[in-house]
N, C-alpha and C positions, 0 to 999 in steps of 0.2 A: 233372598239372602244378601244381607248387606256385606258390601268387601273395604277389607283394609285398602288406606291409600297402595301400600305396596303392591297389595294382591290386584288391584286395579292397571296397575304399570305394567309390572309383568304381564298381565294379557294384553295390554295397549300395545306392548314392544310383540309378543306372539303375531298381535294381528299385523302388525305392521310388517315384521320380517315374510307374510303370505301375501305383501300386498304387491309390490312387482310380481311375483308369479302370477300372480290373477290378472295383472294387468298385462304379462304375456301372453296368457289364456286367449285375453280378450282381442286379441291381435286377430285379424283375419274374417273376425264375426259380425266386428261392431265398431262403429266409429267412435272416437273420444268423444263428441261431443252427445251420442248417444247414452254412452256409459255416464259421463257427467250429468245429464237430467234427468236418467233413471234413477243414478244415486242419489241426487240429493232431493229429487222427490220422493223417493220411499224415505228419508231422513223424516221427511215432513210429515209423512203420513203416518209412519207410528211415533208421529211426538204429536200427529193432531189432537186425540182423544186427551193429554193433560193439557196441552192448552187450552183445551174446554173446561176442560173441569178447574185449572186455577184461572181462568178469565185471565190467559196472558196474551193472548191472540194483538191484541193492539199495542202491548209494551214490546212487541216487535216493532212497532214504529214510532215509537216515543223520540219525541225533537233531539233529545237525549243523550239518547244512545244511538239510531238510529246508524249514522256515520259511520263509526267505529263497526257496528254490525255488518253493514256493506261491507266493509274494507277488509273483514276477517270472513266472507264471503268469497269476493273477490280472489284477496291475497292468500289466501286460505285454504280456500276448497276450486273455485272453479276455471281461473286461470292456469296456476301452476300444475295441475292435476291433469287437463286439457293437452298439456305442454307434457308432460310425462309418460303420461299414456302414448302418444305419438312419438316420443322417445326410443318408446320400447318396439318399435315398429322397426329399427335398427339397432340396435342394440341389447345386452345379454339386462335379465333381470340383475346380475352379483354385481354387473358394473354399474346399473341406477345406483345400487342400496350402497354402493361403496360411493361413487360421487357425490353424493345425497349429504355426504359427511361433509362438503363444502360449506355445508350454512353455518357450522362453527366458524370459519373465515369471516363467512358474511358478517355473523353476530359480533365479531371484535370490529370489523369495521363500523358496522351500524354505533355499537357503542361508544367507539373514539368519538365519531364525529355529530354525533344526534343525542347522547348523554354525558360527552367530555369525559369517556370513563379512561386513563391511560395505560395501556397494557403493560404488564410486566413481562419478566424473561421467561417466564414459563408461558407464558402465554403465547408472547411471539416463539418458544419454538415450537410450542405445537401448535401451531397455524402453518408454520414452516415445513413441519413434517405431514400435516392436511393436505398442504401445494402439491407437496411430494410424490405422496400414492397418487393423487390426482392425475400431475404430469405424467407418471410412471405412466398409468392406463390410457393417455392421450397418446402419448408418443406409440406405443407399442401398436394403437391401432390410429393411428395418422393416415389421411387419405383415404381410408375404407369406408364400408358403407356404414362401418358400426360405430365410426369417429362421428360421426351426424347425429347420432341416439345422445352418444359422451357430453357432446358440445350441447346438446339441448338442456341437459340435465344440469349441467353448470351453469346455465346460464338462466335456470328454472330456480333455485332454492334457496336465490334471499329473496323470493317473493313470501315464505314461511316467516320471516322475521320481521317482515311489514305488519305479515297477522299479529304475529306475537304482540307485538309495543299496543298496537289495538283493544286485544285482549285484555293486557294489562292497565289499561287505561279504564275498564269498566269498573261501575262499581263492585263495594266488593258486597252486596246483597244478592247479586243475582247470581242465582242459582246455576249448579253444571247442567242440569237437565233443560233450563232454557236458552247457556249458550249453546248445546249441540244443537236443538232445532232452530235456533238464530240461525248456527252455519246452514242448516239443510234448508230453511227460507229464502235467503239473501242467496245460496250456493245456487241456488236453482232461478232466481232472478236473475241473474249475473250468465250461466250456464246458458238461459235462452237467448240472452243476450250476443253473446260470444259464438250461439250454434250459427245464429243468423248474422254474423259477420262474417262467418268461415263459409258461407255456400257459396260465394263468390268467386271463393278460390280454390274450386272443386270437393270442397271438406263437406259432403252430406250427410244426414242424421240417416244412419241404415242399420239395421239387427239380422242376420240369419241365426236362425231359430235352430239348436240344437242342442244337447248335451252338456257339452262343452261348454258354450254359450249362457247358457242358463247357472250352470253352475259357476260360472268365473264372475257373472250380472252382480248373482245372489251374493257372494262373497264381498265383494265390491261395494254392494249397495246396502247390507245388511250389517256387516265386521267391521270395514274398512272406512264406512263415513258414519255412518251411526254409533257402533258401540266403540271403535276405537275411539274415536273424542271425547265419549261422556267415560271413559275407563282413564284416558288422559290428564280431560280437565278433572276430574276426581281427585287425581295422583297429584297435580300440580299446585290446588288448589288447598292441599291437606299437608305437604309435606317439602321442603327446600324445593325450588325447580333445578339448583345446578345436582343435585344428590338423584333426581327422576331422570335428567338428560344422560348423567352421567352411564345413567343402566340401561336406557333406550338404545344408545348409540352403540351399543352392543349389537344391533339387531340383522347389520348386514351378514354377520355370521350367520347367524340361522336361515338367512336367504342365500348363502352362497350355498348351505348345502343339500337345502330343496333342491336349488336351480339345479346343481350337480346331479341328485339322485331323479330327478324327472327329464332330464337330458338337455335342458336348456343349453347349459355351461360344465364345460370340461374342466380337470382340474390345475390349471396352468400357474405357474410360476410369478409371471407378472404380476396379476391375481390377487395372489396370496401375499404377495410384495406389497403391493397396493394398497389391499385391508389392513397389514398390520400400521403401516405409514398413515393411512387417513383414521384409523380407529384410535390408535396411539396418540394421537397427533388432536382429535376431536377431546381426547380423554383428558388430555394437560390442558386445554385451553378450559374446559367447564372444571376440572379442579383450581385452576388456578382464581376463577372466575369469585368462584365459593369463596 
């Protein structure tokens, strides 16, 4: 069944509000750098059989593209994701998917100073009101062990918007279905890369095998890097990106209330303070963007 760009977004944004929860799941079972090479080699494996069939196996490494392919690898999928999942090793899945809303910041930065774009007032207040919720949930949990999760995750998600300008740089013939196994190729080159930097400093590739485990992998490696990308680049690729981001950035809400109803995250003040400040605030800068 082929899906409208829209009908593609809305599950992109579904999977994505599941995607901290699974990454709490996976807290205690498996190590990020685990999680990261099982994802994005199952990315690869069910995108091997059309790479065979359209003989694109080598325009994965075309002089070309190649670059750009790395770097939405990299900046994309196996850094920042590395860096998040070990986020959530302290801190609540609602406060990733609310800080997460910082790369609207990032994105006006990147754009002042890398495409001389100059923000208007709408823009900068909602950046201002981004900082906001931001600070809100930094202060409240300052010095704890869950301000370590916070700080990481801030300091995690304009590596999203290095992918992005990459992205954008390809041509415009190739296909979503060859950038998503682009990312699960280069995400897993990148991923091995980074596991065997991390042994050093006691981060080893470990799995216990359970339930639990399996079902937060599957989620992760099958929803989460596979189909939300090719449900993404679909949407992005078909229809305005600031009108797609716009209804994306929606998506901490539906993770605030998983995380609530499976016991993650209580229902607190600050919180909700937080969301509406970084949602609000994420939502005038891509209107204004438009």
């Amino acid at each position: 069944m082929k899906l409208s760009p829209v009908q593609a977004l809305w599950l992109a944004l579904f999977i994505t509000a599941g995607s901290p929860i699974a990454g709490k799941f996976s807290v205690g079972y498996m190590s990020p750098s685990f999680v990261l090479l099982a994802g994005t080699l199952t990315t690869l494996l069910m995108y091997a059989p059309w790479l065979f069939k359209n003989k694109m196996w080598g325009r994965l490494l075309d002089k070309d593209i190649r670059f750009r392919l790395s770097i939405m690898g990299l900046f994309g999928t196996a850094l920042p994701f590395m860096l998040l999942l070990l986020a959530l090793r302290w801190t609540t899945p609602s406060n990733s998917a609310i800080l997460n809303q910082a790369e609207s910041v990032y994105s006006l930065i990147f754009a002042f100073f890398f495409l001389k774009e100059r923000p208007g007032l709408k823009q900068i207040a909602g950046t201002v009101m981004v900082v906001a919720g931001a600070v809100l949930i930094l202060a409240v949990n300052g010095y704890t062990p869950m301000w370590k999760g916070d700080l990481i995750v801030i300091g995690t998600v304009w590596m999203f918007q290095v992918s992005h300008i990459a992205a954008k740089k390809l041509p415009a013939d190739i296909s979503v279905d060859f950038i998503t196994a682009a990312r699960g190729f280069y995400g897993f080159l990148w991923s091995a890369v980074l596991a065997l930097a991390a042994l050093p400093f006691g981060m080893e590739v470990n799995f216990k095998l359970s339930a639990v485990s399996v079902a937060a992998l599957f989620y992760i490696a099958v929803f989460v890097y596979t189909l939300r990308n090719k449900f993404w680049y679909q949407a992005i690729r078909n229809m305005p990106l600031a009108k797609a981001t716009a209804v994306i950035l929606s998506y901490p809400v539906f993770t605030y209330i998983l995380s609530v109803a499976i016991g993650f995250d209580k229902i607190q003040l600050y919180q909700v303070a937080g969301l509406a400040l970084a949602l609000g605030g994420a939502y005038m800068v891509t209107l204004a963007k438009r």
